[in-house]
C-alpha positions as CSV (number, residue, x, y, z in Angstrom):
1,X,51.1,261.7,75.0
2,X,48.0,260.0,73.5
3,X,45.1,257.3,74.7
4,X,47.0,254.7,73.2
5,X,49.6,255.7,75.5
6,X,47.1,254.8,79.1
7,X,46.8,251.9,80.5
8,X,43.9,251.0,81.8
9,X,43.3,249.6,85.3
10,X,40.5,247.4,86.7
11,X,37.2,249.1,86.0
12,X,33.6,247.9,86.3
13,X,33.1,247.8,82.4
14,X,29.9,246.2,81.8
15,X,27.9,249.0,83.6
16,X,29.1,251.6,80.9
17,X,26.8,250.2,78.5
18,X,23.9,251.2,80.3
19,X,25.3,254.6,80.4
20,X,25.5,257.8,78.6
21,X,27.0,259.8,80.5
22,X,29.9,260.1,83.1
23,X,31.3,262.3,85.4
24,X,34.7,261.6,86.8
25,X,35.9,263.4,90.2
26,X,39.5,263.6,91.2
27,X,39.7,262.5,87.1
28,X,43.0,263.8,85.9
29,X,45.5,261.2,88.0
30,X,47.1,258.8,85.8
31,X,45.1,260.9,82.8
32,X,41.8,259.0,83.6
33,X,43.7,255.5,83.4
34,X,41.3,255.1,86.0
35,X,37.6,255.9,84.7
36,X,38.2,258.1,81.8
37,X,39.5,256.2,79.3
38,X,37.4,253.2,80.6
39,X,34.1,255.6,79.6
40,X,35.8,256.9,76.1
41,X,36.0,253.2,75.6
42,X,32.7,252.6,75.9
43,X,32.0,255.2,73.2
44,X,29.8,257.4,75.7
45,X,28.5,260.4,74.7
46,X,29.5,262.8,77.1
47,X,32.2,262.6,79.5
48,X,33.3,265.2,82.3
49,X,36.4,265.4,84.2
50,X,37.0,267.5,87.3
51,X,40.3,268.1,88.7
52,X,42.5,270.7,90.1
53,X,45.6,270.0,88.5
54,X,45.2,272.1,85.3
55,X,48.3,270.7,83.5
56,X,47.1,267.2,83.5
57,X,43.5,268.8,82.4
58,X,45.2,270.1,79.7
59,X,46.8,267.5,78.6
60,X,43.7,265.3,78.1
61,X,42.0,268.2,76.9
62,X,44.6,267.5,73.8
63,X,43.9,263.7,74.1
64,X,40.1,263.1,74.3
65,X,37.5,264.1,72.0
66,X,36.7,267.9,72.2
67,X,33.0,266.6,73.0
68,X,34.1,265.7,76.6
69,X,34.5,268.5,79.4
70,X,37.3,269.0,81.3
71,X,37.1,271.8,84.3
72,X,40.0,272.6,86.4
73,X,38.4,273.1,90.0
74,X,38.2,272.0,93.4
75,X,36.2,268.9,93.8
76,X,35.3,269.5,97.4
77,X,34.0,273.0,96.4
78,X,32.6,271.9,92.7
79,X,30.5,268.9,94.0
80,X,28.1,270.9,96.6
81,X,27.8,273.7,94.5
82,X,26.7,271.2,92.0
83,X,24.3,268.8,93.9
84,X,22.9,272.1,95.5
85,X,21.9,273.3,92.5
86,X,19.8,270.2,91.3
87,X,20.4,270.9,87.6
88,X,23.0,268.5,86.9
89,X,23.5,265.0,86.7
90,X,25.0,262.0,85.4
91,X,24.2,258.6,84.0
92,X,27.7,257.0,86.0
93,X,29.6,258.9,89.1
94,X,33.4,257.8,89.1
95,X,35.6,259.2,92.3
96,X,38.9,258.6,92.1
97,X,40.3,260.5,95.1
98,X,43.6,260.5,96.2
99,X,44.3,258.3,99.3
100,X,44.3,261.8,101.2
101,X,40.9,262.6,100.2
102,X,39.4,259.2,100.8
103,X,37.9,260.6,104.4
104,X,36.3,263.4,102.7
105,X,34.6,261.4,100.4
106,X,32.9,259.1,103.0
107,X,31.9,262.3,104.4
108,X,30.4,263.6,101.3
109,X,29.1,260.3,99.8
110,X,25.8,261.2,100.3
111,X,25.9,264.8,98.4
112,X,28.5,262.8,95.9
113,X,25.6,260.4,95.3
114,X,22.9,262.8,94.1
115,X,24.8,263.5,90.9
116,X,24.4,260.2,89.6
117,X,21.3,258.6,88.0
118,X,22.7,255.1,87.3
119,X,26.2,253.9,88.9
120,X,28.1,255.4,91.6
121,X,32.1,253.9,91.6
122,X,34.5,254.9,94.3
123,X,38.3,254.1,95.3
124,X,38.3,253.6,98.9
125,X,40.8,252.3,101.5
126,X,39.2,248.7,102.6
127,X,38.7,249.9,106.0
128,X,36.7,253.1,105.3
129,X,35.0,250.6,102.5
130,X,33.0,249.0,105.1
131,X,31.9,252.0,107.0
132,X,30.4,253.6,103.5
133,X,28.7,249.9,102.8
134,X,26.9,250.0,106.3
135,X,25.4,253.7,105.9
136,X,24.2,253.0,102.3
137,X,20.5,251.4,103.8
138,X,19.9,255.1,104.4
139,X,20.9,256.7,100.7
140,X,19.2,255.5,97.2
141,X,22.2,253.4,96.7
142,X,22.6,249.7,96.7
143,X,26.2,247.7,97.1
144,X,26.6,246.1,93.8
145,X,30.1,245.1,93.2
146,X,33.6,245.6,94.8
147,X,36.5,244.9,92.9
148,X,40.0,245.0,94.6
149,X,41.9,248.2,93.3
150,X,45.8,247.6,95.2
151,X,48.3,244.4,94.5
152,X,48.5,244.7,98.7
153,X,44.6,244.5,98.8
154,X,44.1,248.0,100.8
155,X,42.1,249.9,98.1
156,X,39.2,248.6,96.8
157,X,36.8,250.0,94.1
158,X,33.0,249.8,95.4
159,X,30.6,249.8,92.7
160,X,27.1,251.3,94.0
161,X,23.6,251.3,91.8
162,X,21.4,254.1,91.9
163,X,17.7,253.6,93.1
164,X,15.8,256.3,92.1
């Protein structure tokens, strides 16, 4: 398998070229079809993909440029331990969580959002959509864009800019 091989689904593009960097959570489904390739695309200049599944990881550790980082971890482990820290961050946020996960990420939006300087993009079911819209007046994160993900219309991809 190679990157010509992925096809990419709807993304918010013309945000990438403000950024330089891009960290993608829950990044190894579909082998970044997702966010990924979207950002490798765009020519960034760094990109880094969490995931647990470590043979998809490998796999686009073979596909992508050696410049990007992939870490096989635990997402709901790696992103407190992360925003705790303060040290890192990232011009663009991607979170591409399994449907199963979607709960945890409303829960965690606000840590999820400290790690990102410019654009914060999340898969969501429509109905836990609107509860993450409505609590966003109390976080540094403004409601840009939302862009439906799911032919049936019950995953949507909010697209959130950063105001700090």
């Amino acid at each position: 398998m190679n990157l010509s091989d992925i096809s990419p689904n709807v993304y918010p593009t013309t945000i990438l070229k403000e950024c330089k960097t891009g960290l993608c959570l829950f990044g190894a489904g579909f082998y970044g079809a997702n966010d990924a390739i979207h950002m490798h695309n765009a020519n960034m200049k760094k990109i880094t993909v969490i995931d647990f599944d470590a043979k998809k990881i490998q796999v686009m550790k073979e596909m992508y440029p050696a410049k990007d980082v992939f870490l096989v971890s635990d997402v709901t482990e790696w992103v407190p331990n992360t925003a705790s820290a303060g040290v890192l961050t990232w011009d663009i946020v991607s979170v591409d969580a399994p449907t199963n996960m979607f709960e945890w990420v409303r829960d965690n939006f606000d840590t999820i959002a400290t790690l990102a300087n410019k654009y914060l993009v999340v898969t969501m079911y429509s109905d836990l959509a609107h509860g993450v819209a409505d609590f966003c007046d109390n976080l540094d994160v403004e409601l840009v864009d939302r862009m439906n993900r799911s032919q049936n219309g019950l995953i949507e991809l909010l697209v959130f800019s950063c105001l700090r």
